[in-house]
N, C-alpha and C positions, 0 to 999 in steps of 0.2 A: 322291251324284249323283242328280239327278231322272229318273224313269223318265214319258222323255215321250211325249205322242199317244194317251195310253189315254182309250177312248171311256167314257161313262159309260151305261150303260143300267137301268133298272127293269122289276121284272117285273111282270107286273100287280098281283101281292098288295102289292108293295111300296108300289106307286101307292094301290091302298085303303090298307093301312096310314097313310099320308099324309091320303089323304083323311079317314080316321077320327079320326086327332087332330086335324088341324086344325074336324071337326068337333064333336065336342067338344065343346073349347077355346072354339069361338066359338057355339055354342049352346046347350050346355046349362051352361057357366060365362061367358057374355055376356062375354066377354074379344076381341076383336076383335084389340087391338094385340099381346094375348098370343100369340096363336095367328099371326099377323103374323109378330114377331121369332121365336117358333120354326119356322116355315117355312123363313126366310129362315137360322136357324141351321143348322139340318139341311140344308139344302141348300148353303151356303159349305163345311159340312164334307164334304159328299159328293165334290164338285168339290175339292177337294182331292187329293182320291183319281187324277183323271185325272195327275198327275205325280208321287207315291206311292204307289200300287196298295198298296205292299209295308208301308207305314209302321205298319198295326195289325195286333196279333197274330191268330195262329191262335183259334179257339173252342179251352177248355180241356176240352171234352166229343169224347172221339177217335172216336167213329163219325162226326162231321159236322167233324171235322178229317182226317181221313182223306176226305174229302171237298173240302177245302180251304178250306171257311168261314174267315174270317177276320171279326172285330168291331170296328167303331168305335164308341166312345161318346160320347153327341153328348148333354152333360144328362144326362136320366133315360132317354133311350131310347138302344136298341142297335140302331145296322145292321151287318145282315150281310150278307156279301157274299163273292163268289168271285172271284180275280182268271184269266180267260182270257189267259192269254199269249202263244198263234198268233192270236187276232185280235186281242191288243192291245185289249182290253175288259175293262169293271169292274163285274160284273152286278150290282144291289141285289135280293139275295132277298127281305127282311123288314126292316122298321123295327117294333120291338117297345118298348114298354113295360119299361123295366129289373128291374121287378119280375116279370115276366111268365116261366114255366116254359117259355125256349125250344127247348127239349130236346121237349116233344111235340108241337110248332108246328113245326118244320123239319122 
């Protein structure tokens, strides 16, 4: 059953993080349409989120699961994210790079 009305919000690193690939993407590999569809990927998957909060696992690293981190994998990059369930919000902490060590980035 779908967990519905959860707001979606980004924190501001999340927002660079975004900003950064899409920068990139479209500057320094001249990929315009590239950077395009993965915007528009990682964001269909996010909003997802608003009526499944709960649908991706915890982080398998327990100091930032014990935190509640939870991980969607979107491609090659991972968002993370905490689900608030008295306000019924979906916080994007980080959108990372899959290969990326985010154990000392969180």
């Amino acid at each position: 059953m779908a967990e519905h009305n959860y707001r979606v919000k980004f924190t501001p690193k999340a927002e660079e993080d975004l900003d950064e690939f899409y920068g990139y993407i479209l500057g320094t590999l001249s990929a315009a349409l590239a950077a395009d569809k993965l915007m528009d990927h990682i964001e269909a998957a996010i909003m997802r989120l608003k009526e499944y909060p709960f649908s991706c696992q915890y982080v398998l690293d327990e100091p930032l699961k014990a935190r509640g981190y939870r991980k969607l994998i979107v491609d090659n990059y991972l968002v993370f994210y905490l689900v608030e369930e008295l306000d019924k919000e979906v916080v994007i902490m980080r959108i990372l790079y899959g290969a990326t060590n985010y154990q000392d980035i969180l």
